[in-house]
MDTraj code that builds the backbone (N, CA, C; nanometers):
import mdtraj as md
import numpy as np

residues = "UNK UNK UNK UNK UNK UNK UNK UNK UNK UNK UNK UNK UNK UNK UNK UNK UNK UNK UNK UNK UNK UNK UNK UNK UNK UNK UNK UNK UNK UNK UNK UNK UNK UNK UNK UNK UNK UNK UNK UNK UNK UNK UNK UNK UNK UNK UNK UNK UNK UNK UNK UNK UNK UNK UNK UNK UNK UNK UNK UNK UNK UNK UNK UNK UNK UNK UNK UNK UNK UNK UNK UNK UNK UNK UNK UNK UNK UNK UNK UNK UNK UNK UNK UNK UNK UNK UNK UNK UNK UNK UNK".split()
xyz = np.array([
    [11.5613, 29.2455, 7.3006],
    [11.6938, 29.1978, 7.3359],
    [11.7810, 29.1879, 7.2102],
    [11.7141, 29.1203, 7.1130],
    [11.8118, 29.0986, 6.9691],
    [11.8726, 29.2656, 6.9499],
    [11.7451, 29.3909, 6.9573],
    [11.7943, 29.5414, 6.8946],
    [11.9001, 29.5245, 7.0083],
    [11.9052, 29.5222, 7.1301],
    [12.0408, 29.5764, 7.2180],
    [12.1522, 29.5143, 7.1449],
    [12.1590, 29.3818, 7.0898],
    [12.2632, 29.2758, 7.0849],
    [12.3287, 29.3440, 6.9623],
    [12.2584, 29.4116, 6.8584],
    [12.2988, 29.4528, 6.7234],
    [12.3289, 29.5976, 6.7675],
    [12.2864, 29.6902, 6.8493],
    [12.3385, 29.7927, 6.9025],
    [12.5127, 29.7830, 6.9752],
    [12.5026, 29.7005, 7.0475],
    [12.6447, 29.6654, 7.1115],
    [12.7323, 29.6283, 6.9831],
    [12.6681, 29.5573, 6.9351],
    [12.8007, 29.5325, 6.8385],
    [12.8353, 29.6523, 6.7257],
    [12.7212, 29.7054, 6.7010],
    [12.7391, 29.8375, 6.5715],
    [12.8586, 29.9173, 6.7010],
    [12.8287, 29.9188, 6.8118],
    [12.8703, 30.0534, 6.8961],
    [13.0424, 29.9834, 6.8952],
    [13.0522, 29.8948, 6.9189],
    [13.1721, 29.8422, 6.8941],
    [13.2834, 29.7948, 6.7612],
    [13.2101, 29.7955, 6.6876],
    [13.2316, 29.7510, 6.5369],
    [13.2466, 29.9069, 6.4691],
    [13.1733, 30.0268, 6.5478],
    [13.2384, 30.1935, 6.5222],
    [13.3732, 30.1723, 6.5552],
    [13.3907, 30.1579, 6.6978],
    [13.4926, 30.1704, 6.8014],
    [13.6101, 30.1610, 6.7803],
    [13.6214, 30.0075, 6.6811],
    [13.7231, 29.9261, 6.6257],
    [13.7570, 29.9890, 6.5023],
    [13.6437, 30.0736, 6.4278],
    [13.6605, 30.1130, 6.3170],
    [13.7745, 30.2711, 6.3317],
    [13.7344, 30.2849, 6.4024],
    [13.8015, 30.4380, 6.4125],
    [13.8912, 30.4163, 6.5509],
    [13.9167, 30.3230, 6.5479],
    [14.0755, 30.2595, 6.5965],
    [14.1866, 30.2292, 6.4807],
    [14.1588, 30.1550, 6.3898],
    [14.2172, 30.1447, 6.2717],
    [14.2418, 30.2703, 6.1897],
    [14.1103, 30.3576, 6.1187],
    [14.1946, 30.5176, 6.0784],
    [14.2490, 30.5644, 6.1301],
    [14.2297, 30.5670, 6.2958],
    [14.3144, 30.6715, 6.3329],
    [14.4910, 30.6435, 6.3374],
    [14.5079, 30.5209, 6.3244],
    [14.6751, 30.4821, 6.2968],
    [14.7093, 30.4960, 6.1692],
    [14.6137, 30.5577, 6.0970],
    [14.6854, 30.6185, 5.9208],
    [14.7019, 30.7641, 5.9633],
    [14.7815, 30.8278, 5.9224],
    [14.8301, 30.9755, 5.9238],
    [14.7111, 31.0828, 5.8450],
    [14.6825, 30.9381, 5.7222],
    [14.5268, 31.0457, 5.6798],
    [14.4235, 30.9920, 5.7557],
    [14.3713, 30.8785, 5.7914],
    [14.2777, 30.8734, 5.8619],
    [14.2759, 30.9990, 5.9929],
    [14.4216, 31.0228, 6.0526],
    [14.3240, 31.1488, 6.1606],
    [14.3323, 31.2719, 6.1343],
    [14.3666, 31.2965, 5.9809],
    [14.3436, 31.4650, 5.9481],
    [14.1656, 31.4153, 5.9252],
    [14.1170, 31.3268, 5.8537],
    [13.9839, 31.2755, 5.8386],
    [13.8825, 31.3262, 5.9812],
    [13.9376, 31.2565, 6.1293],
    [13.8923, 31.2195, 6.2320],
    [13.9034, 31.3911, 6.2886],
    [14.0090, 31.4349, 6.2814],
    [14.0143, 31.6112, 6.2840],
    [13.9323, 31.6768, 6.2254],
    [13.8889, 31.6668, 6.1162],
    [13.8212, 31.7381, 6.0349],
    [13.6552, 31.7560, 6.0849],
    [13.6031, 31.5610, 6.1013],
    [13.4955, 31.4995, 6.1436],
    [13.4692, 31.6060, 6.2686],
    [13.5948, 31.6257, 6.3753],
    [13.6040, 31.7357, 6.5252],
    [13.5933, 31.8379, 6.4850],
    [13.6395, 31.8643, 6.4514],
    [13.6597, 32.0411, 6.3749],
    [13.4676, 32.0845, 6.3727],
    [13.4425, 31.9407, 6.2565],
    [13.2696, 32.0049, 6.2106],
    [13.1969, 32.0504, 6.3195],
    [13.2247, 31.8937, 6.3758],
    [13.1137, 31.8839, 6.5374],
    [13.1441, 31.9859, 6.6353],
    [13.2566, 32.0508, 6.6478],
    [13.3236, 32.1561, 6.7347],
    [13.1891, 32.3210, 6.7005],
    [13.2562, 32.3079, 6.5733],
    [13.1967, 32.4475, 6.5142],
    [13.0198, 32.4405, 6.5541],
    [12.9643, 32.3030, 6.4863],
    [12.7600, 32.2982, 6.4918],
    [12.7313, 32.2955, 6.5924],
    [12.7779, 32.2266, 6.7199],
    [12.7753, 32.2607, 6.8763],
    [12.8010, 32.4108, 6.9302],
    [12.8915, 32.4451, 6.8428],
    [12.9221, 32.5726, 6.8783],
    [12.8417, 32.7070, 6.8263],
    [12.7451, 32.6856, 6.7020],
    [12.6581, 32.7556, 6.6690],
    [12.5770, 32.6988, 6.7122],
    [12.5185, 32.5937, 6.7524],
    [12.3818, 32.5512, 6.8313],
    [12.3936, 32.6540, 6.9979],
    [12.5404, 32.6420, 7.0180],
    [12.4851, 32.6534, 7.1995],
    [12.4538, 32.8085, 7.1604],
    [12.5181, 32.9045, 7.0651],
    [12.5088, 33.0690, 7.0299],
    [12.3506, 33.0889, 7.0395],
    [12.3358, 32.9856, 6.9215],
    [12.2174, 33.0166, 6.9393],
    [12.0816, 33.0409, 7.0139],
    [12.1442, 32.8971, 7.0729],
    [11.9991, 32.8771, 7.2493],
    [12.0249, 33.0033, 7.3024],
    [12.1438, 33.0283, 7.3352],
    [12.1486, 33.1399, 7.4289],
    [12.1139, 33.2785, 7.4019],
    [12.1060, 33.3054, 7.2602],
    [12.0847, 33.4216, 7.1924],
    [11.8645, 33.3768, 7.2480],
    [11.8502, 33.2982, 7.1845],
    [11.6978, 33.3043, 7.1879],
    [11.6726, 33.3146, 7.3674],
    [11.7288, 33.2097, 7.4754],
    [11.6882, 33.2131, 7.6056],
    [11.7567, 33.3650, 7.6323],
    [11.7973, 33.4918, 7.5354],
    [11.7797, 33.6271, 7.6377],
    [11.7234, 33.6328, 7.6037],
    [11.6195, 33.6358, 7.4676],
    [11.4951, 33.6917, 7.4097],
    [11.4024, 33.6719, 7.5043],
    [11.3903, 33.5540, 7.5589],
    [11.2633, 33.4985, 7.6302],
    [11.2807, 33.5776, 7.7624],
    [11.3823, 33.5399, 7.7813],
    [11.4469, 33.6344, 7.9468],
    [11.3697, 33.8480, 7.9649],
    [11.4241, 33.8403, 7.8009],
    [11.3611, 33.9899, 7.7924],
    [11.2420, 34.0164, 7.7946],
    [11.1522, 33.9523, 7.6908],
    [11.0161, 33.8854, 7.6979],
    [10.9828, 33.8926, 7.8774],
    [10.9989, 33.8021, 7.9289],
    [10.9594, 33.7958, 8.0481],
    [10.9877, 33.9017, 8.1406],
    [11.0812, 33.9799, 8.1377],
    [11.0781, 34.0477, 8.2597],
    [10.9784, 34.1920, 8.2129],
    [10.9699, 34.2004, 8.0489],
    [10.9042, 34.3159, 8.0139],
    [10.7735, 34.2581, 8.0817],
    [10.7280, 34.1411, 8.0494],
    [10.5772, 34.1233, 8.1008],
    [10.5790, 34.1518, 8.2123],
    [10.6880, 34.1314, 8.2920],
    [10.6511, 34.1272, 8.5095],
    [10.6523, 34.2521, 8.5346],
    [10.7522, 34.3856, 8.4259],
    [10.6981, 34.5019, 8.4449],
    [10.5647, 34.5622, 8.4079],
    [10.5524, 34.5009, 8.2959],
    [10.3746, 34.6004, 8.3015],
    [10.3371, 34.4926, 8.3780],
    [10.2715, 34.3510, 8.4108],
    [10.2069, 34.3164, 8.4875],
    [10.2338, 34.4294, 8.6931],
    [10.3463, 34.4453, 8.6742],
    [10.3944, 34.5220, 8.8192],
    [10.3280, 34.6389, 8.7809],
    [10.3485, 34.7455, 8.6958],
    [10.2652, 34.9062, 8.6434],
    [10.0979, 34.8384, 8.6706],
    [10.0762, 34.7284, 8.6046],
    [9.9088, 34.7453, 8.5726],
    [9.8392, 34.7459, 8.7547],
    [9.9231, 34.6422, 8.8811],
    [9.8876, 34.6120, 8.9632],
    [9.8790, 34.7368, 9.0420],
    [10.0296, 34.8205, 9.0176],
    [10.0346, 34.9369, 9.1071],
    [9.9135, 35.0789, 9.0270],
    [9.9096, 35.0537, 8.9109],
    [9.7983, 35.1571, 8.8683],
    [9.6247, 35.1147, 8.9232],
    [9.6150, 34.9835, 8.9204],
    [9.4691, 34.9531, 9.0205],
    [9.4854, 34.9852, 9.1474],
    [9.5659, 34.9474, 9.1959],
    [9.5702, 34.9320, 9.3652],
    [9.5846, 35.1022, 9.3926],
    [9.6265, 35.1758, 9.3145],
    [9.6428, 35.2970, 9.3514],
    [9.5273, 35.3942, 9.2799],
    [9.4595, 35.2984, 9.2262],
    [9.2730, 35.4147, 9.1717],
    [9.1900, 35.3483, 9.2847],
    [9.1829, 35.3077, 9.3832],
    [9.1123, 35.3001, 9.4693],
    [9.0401, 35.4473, 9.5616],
    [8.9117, 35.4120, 9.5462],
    [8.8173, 35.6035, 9.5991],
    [8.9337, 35.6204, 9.7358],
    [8.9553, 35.5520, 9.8635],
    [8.9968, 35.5937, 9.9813],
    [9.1626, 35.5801, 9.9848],
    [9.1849, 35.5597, 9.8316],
    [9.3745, 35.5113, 9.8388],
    [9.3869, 35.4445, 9.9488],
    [9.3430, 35.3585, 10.0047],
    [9.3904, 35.2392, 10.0874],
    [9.3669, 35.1290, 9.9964],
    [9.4917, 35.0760, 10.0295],
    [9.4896, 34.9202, 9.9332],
    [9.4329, 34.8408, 9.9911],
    [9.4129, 34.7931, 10.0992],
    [9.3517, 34.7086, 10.1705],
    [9.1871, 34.6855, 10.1303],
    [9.1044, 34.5645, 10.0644],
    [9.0145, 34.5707, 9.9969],
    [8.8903, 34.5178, 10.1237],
    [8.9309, 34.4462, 10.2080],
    [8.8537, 34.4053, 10.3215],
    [8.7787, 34.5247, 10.3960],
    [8.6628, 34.5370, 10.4245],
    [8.6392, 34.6720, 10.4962],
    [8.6310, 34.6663, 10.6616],
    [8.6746, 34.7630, 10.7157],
    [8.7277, 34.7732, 10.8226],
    [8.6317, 34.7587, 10.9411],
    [8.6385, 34.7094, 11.0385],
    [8.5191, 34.7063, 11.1431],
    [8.5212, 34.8292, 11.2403],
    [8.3424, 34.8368, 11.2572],
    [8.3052, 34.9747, 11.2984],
    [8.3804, 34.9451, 11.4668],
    [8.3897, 35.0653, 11.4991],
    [8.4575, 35.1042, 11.6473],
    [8.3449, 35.1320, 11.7569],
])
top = md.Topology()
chain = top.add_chain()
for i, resn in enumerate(residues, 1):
    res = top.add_residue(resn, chain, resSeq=i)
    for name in ("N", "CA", "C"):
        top.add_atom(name, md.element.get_by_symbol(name[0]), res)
traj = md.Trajectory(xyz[None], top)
């Protein structure tokens, strides 16, 4: 309970703080600048995820194709080329 009590107040004691720069003319080229950074590292972070999640995307669909080639190259070396592996009842 005490960490929440010192959390609320740091979170507020920011709040108040960058209430006050921002009514100086330099405090919000400061507070701009602070945006500007966070704009841009968010903005090379998200490039990035997305650059790596096609890799994986590519990754994966190459595997579901040969896993798809390897299934259709067994199923199709079968002696009677019937895929069906159950054997059939006599007549």
């Amino acid at each position: 309970m005490k960490n929440l009590v010192w959390f609320v107040l740091g979170l507020a004691g920011g709040f108040v703080l960058a209430h006050f720069v921002n009514k100086d003319p330099r405090g919000r080229e400061v507070l701009a600048d602070i945006d500007a950074r966070i704009a841009e590292f968010t903005d090379r972070i998200s490039a990035a995820y997305h650059e790596q999640e096609a890799r994986f995307t590519e990754g994966a669909e190459t595997a579901t194709d040969a896993a798809a080639e390897a299934v259709a190259a067994a199923s199709g070396s079968t002696a009677s080329g019937d895929t069906d592996a159950a054997p059939k009842p006599a007549a």
